[in-house]
C-alpha positions in Angstrom: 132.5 67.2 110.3 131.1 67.8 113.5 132.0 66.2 116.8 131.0 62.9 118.1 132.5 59.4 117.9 133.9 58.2 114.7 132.3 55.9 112.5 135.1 54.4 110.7 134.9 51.9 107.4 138.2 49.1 107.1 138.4 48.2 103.0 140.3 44.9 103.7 140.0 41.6 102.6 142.7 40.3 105.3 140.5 39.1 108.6 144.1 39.4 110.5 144.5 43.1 110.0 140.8 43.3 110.2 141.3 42.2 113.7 143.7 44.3 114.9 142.6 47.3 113.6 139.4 46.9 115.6 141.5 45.7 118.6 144.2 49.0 118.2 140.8 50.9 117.9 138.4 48.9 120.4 139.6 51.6 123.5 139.5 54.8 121.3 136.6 57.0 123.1 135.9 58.9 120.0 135.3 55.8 117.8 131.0 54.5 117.8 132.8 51.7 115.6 134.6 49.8 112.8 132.4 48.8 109.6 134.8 46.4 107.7 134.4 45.6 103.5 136.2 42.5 102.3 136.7 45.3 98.8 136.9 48.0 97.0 133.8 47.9 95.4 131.8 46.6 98.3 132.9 49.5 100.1 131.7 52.0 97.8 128.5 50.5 97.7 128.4 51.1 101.4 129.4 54.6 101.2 126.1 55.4 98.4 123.7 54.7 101.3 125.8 55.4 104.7 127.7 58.0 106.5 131.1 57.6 107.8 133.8 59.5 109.2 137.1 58.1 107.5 138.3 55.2 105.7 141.1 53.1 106.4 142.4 50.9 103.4 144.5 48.1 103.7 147.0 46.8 100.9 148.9 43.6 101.0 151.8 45.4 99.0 152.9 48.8 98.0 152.8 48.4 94.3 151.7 49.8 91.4 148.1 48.3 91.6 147.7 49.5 95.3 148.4 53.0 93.6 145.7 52.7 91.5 143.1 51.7 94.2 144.3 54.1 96.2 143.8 56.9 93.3 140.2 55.4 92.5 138.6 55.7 96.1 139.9 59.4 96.4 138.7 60.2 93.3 135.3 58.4 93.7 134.9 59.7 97.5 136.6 63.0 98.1 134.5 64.0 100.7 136.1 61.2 103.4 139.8 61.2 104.5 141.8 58.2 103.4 144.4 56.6 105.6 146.4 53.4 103.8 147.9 50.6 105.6 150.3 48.4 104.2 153.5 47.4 104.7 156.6 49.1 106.5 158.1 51.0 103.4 158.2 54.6 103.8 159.3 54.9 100.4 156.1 54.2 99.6 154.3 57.0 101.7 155.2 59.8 99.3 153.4 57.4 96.6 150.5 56.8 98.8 149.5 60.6 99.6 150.1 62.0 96.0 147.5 58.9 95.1 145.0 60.8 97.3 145.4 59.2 101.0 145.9 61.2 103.8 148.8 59.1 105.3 150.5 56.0 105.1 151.2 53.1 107.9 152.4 50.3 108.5 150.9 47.2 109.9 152.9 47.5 113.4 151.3 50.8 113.8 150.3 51.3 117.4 147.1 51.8 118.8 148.2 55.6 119.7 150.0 56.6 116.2 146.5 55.3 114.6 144.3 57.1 116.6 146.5 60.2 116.1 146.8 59.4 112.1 143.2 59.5 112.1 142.3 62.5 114.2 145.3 64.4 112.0 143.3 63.0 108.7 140.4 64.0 109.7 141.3 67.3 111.0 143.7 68.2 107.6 140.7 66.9 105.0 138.1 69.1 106.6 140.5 71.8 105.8 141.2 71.1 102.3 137.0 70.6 102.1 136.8 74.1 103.5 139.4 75.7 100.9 138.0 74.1 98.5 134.5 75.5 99.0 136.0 78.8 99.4 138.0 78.7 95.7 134.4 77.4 94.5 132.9 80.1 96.5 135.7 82.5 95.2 135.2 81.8 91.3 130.9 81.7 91.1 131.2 85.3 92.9 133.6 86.3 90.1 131.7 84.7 87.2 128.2 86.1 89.0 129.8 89.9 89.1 128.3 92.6 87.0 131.7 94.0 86.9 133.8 92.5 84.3 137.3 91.3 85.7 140.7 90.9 83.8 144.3 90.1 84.3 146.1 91.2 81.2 149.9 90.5 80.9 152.4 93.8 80.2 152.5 92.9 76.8 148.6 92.9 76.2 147.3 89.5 76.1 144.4 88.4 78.8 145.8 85.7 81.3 141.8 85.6 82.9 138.6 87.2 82.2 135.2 86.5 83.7 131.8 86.5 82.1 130.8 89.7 82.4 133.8 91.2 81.2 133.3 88.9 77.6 129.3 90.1 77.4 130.3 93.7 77.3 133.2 93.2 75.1 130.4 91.5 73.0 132.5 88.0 73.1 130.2 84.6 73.8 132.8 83.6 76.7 135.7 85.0 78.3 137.5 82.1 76.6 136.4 83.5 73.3 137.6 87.1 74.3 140.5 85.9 75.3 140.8 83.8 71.5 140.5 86.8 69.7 142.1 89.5 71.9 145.9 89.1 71.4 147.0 92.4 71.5 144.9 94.9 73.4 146.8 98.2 72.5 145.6 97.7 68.7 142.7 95.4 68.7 140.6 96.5 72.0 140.9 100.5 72.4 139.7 102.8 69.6 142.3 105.9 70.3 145.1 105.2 69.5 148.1 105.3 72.0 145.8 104.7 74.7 147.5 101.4 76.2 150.4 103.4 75.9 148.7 106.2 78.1 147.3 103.4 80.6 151.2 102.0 81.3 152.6 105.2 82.1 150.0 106.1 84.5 150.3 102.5 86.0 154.6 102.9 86.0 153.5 106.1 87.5 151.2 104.7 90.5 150.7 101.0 90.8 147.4 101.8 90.4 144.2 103.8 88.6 141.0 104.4 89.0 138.3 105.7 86.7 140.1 105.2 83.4 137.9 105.9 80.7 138.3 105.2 77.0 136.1 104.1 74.0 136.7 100.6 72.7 135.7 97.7 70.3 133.0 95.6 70.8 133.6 92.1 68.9 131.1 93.6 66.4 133.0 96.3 65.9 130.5 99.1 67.7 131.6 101.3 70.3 131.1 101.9 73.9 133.0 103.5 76.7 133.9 102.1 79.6 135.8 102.7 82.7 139.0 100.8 84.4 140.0 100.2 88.0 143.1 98.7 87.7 146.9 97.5 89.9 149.6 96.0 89.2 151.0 93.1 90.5 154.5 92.8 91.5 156.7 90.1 93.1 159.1 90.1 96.2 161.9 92.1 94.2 159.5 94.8 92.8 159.3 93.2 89.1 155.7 93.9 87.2 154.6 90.4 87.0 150.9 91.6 85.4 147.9 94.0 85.4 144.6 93.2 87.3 141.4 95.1 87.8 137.6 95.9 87.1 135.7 97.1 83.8 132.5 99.0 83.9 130.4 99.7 80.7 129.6 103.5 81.4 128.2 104.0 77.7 125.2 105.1 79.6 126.6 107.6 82.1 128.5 109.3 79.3 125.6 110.1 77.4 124.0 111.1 80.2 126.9 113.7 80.5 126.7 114.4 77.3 123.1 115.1 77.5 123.8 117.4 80.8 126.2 119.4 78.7 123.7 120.2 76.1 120.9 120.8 78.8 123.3 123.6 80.2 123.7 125.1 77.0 120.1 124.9 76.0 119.1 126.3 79.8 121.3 129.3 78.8 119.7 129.6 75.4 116.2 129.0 76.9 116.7 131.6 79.1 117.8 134.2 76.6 114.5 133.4 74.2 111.8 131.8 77.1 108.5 133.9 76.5 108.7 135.2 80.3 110.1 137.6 81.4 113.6 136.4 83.6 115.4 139.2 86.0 117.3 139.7 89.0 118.2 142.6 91.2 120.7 142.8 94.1 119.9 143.8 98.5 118.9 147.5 97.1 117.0 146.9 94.1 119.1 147.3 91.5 119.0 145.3 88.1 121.8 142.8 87.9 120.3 140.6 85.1 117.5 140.4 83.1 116.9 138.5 79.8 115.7 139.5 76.0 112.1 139.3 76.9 112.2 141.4 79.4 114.4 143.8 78.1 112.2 143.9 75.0 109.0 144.2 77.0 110.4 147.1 78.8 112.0 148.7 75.8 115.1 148.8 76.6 119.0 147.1 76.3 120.3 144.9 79.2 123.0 147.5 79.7 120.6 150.5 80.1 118.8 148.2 82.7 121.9 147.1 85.0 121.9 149.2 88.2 118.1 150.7 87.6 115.3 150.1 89.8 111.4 149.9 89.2 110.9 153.2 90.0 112.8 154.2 86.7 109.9 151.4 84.7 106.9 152.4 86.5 104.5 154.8 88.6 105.3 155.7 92.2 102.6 153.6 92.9 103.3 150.6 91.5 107.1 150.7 91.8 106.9 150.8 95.4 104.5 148.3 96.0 106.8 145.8 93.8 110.0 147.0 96.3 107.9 146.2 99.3 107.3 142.6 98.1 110.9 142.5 97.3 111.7 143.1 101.2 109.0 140.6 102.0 110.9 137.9 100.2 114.0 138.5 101.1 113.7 139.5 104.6 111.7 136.2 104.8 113.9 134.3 102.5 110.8 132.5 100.7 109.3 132.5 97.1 106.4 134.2 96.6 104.1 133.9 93.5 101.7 136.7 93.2 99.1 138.4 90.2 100.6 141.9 90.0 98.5 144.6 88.8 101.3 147.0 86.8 101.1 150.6 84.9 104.6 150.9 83.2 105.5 154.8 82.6 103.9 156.4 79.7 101.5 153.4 79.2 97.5 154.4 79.3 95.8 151.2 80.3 96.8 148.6 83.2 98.7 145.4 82.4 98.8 142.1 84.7 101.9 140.2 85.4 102.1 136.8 86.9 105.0 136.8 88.7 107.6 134.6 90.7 109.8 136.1 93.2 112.6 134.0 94.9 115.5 134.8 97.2 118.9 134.5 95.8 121.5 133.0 98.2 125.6 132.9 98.2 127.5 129.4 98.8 127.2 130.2 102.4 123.2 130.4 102.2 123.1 134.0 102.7 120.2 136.1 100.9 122.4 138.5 98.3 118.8 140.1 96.2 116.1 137.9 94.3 115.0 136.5 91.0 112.3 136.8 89.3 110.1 135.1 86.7 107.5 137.1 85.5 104.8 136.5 82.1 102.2 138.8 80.8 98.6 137.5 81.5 96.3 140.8 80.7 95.2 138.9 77.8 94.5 135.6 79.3 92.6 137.5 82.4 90.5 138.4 79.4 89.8 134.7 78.3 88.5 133.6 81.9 85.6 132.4 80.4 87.1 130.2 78.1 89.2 128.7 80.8 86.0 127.8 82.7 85.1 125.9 79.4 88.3 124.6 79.6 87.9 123.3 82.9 85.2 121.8 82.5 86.1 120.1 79.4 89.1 118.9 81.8 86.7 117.5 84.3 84.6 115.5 81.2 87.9 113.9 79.9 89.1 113.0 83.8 86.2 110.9 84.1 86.7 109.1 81.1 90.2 108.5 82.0 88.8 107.1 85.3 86.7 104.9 82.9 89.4 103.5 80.6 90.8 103.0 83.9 88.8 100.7 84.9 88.3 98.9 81.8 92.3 98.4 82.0 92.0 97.0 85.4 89.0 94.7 84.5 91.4 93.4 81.5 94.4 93.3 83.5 92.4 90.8 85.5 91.3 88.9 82.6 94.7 88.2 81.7 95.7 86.9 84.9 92.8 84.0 84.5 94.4 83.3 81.2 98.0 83.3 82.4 96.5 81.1 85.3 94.7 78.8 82.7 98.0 78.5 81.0 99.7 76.5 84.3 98.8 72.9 84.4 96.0 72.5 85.8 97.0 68.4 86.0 100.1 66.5 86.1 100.7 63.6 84.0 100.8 60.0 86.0 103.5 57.4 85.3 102.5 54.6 84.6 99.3 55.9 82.6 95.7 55.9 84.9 97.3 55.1 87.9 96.4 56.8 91.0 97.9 60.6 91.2 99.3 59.0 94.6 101.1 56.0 93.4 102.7 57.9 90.3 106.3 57.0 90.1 107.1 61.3 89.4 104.9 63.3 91.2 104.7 67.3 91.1 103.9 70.1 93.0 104.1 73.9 92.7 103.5 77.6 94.1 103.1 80.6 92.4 102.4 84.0 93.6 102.6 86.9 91.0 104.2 90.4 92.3 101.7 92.6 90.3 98.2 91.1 88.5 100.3 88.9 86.3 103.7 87.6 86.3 106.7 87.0 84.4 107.2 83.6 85.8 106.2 80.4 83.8 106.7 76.5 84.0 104.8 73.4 82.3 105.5 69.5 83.5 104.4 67.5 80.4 104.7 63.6 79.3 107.1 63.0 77.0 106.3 59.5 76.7 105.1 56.4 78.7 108.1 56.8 81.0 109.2 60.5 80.8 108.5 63.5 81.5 109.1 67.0 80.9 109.6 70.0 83.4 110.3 73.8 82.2 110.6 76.9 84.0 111.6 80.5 83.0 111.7 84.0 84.5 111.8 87.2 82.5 113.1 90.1 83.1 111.3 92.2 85.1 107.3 91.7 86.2 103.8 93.2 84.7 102.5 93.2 81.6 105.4 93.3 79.2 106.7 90.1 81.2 103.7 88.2 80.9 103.5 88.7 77.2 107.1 87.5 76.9 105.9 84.1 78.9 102.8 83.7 76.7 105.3 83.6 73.7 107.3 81.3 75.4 104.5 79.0 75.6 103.1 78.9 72.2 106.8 78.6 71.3 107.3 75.3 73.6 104.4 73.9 71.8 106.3 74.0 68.4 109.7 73.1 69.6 108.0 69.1 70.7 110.4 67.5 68.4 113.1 69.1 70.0 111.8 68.4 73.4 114.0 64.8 74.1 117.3 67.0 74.4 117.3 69.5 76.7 120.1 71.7 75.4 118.6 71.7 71.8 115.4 72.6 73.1 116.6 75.8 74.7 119.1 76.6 71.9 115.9 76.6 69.1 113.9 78.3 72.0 116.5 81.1 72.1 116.9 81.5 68.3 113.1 81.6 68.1 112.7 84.0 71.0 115.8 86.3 69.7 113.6 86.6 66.2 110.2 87.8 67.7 111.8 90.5 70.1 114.8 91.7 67.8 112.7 94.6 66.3 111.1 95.4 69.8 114.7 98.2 71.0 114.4 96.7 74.2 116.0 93.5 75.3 114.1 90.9 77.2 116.1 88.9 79.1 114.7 85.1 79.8 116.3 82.4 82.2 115.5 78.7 82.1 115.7 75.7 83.0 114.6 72.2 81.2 114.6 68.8 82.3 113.4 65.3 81.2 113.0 62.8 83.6 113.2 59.2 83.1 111.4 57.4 85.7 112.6 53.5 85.2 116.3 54.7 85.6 116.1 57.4 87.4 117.7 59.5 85.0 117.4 63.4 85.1 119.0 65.1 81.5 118.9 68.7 81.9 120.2 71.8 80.5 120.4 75.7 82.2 120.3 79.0 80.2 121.6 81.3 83.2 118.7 80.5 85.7 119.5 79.6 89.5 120.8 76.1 90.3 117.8 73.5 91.1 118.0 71.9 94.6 118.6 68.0 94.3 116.9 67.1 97.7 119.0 63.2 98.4 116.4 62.6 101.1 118.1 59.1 101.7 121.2 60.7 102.3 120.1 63.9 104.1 121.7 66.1 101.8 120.8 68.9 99.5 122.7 70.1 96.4 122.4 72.3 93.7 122.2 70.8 90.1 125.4 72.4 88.4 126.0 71.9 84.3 128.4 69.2 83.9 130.4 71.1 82.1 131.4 73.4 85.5 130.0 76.8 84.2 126.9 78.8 83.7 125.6 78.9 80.4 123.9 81.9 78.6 120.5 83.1 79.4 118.0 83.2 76.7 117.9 86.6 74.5 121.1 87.6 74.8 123.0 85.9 72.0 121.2 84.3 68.7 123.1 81.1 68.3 124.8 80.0 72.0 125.3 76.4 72.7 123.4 74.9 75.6 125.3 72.0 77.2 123.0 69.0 78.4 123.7 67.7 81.3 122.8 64.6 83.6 122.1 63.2 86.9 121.1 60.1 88.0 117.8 60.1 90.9 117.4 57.4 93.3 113.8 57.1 94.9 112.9 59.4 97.5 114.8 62.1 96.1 112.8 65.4 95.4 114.0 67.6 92.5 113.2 71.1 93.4 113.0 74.1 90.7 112.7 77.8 91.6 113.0 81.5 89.9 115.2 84.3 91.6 112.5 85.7 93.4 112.1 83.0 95.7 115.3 84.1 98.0 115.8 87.7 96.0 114.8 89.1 99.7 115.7 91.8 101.8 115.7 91.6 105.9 116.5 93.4 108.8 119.5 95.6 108.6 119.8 95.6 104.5 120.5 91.6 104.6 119.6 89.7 102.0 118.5 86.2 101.7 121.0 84.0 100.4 121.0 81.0 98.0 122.8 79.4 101.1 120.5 79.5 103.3 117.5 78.5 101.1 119.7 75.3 100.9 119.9 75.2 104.6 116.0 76.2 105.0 115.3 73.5 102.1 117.5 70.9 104.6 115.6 71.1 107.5 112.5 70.7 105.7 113.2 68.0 103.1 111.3 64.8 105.1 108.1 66.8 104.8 105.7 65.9 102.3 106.5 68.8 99.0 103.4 70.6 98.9 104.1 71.1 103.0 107.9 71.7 102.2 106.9 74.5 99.8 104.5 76.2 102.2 106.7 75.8 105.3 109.7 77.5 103.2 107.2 80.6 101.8 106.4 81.5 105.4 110.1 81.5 106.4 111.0 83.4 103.6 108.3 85.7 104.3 109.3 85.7 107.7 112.7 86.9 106.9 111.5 89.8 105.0 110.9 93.1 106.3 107.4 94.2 105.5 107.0 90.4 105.2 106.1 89.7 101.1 108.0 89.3 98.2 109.3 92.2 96.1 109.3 89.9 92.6 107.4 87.4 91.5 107.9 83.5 93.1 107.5 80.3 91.2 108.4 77.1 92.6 107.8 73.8 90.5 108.6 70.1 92.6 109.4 66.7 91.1 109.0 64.0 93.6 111.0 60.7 92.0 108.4 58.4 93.9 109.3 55.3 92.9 111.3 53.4 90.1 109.0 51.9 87.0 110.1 48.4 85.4 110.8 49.2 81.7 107.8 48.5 79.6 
């Protein structure tokens, strides 16, 4: 709360205690006023459309049925602190505070114990607001990590696992890893003994890092990943239970794999490559050479080792070759030179292309050269054809350059059709009224990162009263993203009888989706969001398939939130699963308020010093901007955002789609 005088509301029918709480209050210099409710109810109504600082609530008897008021108002305002006062039983303050309050009083109170109950209220709620943000705060960074995270008892059962930790285990949910996964040693790893091997290094050292094993997906495949794990003891040293990170390093291990095999290939590459490979030490002297050269020279590699080229060619020749030897290493660059050769005991010239680089120690001094050397007296011979060649190069450049430009021109073509696919209109509530007296009204931006995007959205009428608003974002931007979208449009068209609940609109639009890019070996990765807006009641059903929370602007109340699933989790994004459930979810709008949709690019931005732009401060951004007008709201937040970037533009592509809840409709 910040700091000013105290607007404070009394919930009391009794005018007496009315009276002297006002009078106990009248000389407090850090109370504006009191606001005083004859009920419960009639102070709730108060609270929906005004701000206030505390709430005193006076009960005629500590009872059972002032325990239940009590509970109600805490749970129905939790961001206020509650002081009761009722009669002098301190038996009954325990009672009270477990109900919700922040303290107890009695009537007799004095002016200074209720200014200092109230300041302590105040001053103890803001703190429990706080750690309760940061336990909120605390569990979406968990569930948002790309790491999975696990706390597994000694025995091998999973006491916590977040959401990344089920998707690469293959499980729906961490609660359906944790269903299934009862014993870790036998069901999760595929060596056997390997629990057994991860307990004795943690007995060992509390602690590991890098642990690597292959284990069981839910679908029985296997990947490798990699543990970073402690253990958790109490005061008197006893292993209460295991906690750490997963990493799915399937990727890196083949990569290793891979580097393995490149190694040996390099070393068998070497011994059969068509040129010629050597190297020769400070003096000269072969140290190396491979079978091509041996075989060009006639000779075995152990014949070679500690010969120089004046024991394989003319005077002439061999001491030119040991002069650019010299050059290269007294210089200690490459050189790449056409060497005109005559080996002993051959009649006509030959031509070598040939490589020459220094050879260093781990200290970077030059110990001799290599060299990389391939026999070109026939291809000096075919000149001619390589001028054909050329030229033939030069013909086919130019009709690169061409198909070039008839990708560009088509490129540009589908951007006009992507565009055409946006609505071009908005649907009016009620029917052919006025676009400016429409009870919903909408308004979006949309800038594409490359010549078309993989952001999409439609705002449809779903009836006389309703209406529809979608918006996705797939993974990724260009072409292969704005085919995705296309799909996702044609699809939305079929799924209309599924389009009056949210949830089983996205469900079919998943399983649909999954079907059509299945067969494609790459995963395309969709998040979405889908609403239906009722504009006689204000209601708002909704469901969320892993795309970021929608800003509920309450303009009435100042205040901007972010539209969270009812059911207090994120839900799956589309093309990862076949068959998850989508939860929907709703919200009730009051007029005035401005439902705001966005995709990750919007605030996916980076600023001076590596920051990044936070979903936190788009809120606050959003805030200060939420009595303008949408279409300037939108605008006003782009040139922040831009002006919080470093070279000033947006690295992904932005969509932004506004619902303005005008005005309530009378049911037809």
């Amino acid at each position: 709360m910040e700091g000013g005088p105290l607007k404070i509301l009394l919930i009391s029918d009794d005018e007496a205690l009315a009276r002297r709480v006002m009078e106990l209050l009248a000389t407090a210099a850090n109370v504006a006023g009191v606001t005083v409710e004859p009920s419960l109810d009639a102070g709730l109504a108060l609270l929906a459309t005004n701000t206030m600082d505390a709430i005193i609530f006076g009960i005629a008897s500590a009872n059972a049925a002032a325990v239940f008021q009590i509970t109600l108002l805490s749970t129905k305002v939790t961001r206020l602190p509650i002081i009761v006062l009722g009669p002098d039983d301190e038996n009954f303050l325990a009672e009270a505070v477990f109900s919700g309050a922040q303290d107890y009083l009695g009537h007799s109170v004095s002016a200074q114990a209720l200014r200092h109950a109230l300041a302590c209220a105040i001053a103890r709620h803001q703190a429990w607001l706080a750690l309760t943000e940061e336990k909120n705060n605390y569990s979406s960074l968990i569930d948002h990590l790309v790491e999975g995270v696990f706390r597994t008892t000694v025995d091998g059962h999973y006491q916590l696992a977040n959401p990344a930790l089920a998707r690469i285990y293959g499980y729906d949910s961490p609660v359906d890893l944790m269903a299934n996964i009862k014993d870790i040693a036998g069901r999760l790893y595929v060596e056997p003994g390997r629990r057994e091997e991860f307990m004795r290094l943690m007995q060992q050292h509390d602690t590991l890092s890098g642990f690597e094993s292959r284990i069981y997906r839910k679908d029985r495949s296997i990947i490798w990943i990699s543990e970073n794990c402690r253990a958790v003891r109490d005061a008197q040293g006893k292993l209460l239970y295991y906690e750490g990170t997963v990493e799915d390093i399937t990727q890196q291990r083949q990569m290793k794999d891979a580097l393995r095999l490149s190694e040996s290939l390099y070393h068998s590459l070497v011994e059969t490559m068509p040129q010629g490979v050597f190297r020769r030490d400070l003096q000269g002297r072969f140290t190396f050479a491979n079978q091509t050269y041996c075989t060009y020279h006639r000779t075995k590699l152990e014949d070679l080792l500690g010969k120089t080229d004046f024991d394989l060619y003319v005077q002439e020749s061999a001491q030119k070759y040991w002069d650019d030897d010299c050059q290269v290493m007294a210089r200690g660059e490459s050189v790449e030179i056409i060497e005109e050769t005559q080996p002993i005991g051959a009649s006509e010239k030959m031509y070598h292309h040939v490589i020459k680089t220094p050879l260093r120690d781990e200290f970077g001094n030059v110990i001799g050269l290599q060299g990389l050397f391939l026999d070109i007296t026939e291809k000096k011979r075919m000149d001619d054809q390589i001028r054909r060649t050329t030229a033939e190069l030069a013909r086919s450049r130019e009709e690169l350059r061409k198909k070039n430009a008839v990708m560009e021109e088509n490129l540009r073509t589908a951007r006009e059709i992507q565009l055409a696919m946006l609505p071009q209109q908005y649907p009016v509530f009620p029917k052919n009224s006025p676009a400016e007296q429409s009870a919903l009204q909408f308004v979006h931006r949309y800038e594409a990162a490359e010549t078309v995007s993989g952001d999409f959205f439609f705002v449809s009428q779903l009836s006389d009263t309703e209406a529809v608003i979608f918006i996705c974002d797939v993974t990724g931007h260009g072409v292969r993203a704005a085919l995705v979208t296309a799909m996702i449009s044609a699809l939305a068209e079929e799924l209309k009888p599924f389009a009056r609940d949210p949830g089983d609109f996205l469900r079919k639009l998943n399983s649909d989706l999954c079907s059509i890019l299945k067969n494609t070996g790459t995963p395309m990765l969709t998040t979405a969001f889908y609403a239906v807006a009722d504009c006689c009641n204000g209601t708002l059903r909704f469901a969320n398939a892993g795309h970021p929370k929608p800003l509920l602007v309450r303009r009435s109340q100042s205040r901007v939130e972010p539209l969270a699933n009812a059911c207090g989790r994120g839900q799956s994004a589309l093309g990862l699963s076949e068959d998850p459930t989508y939860e929907t979810s709703e919200v009730t709008m009051l007029p005035g308020d401005f439902l705001m949709l966005f995709t990750d690019g919007l605030y996916e931005v980076q600023g001076q010093d590596e920051e990044l732009y936070s979903q936190q401060r788009l809120m606050l951004d959003v805030k200060s901007l939420l009595h303008h007008p949408p279409g300037i709201l939108f605008d006003e937040l782009i040139l922040v955002i831009r002006g919080f970037a470093n070279n000033g533009e947006f690295e992904d592509d932005v969509c932004l789609v506004g619902m303005d809840f005008f005005r309530a409709l009378e049911k037809i």
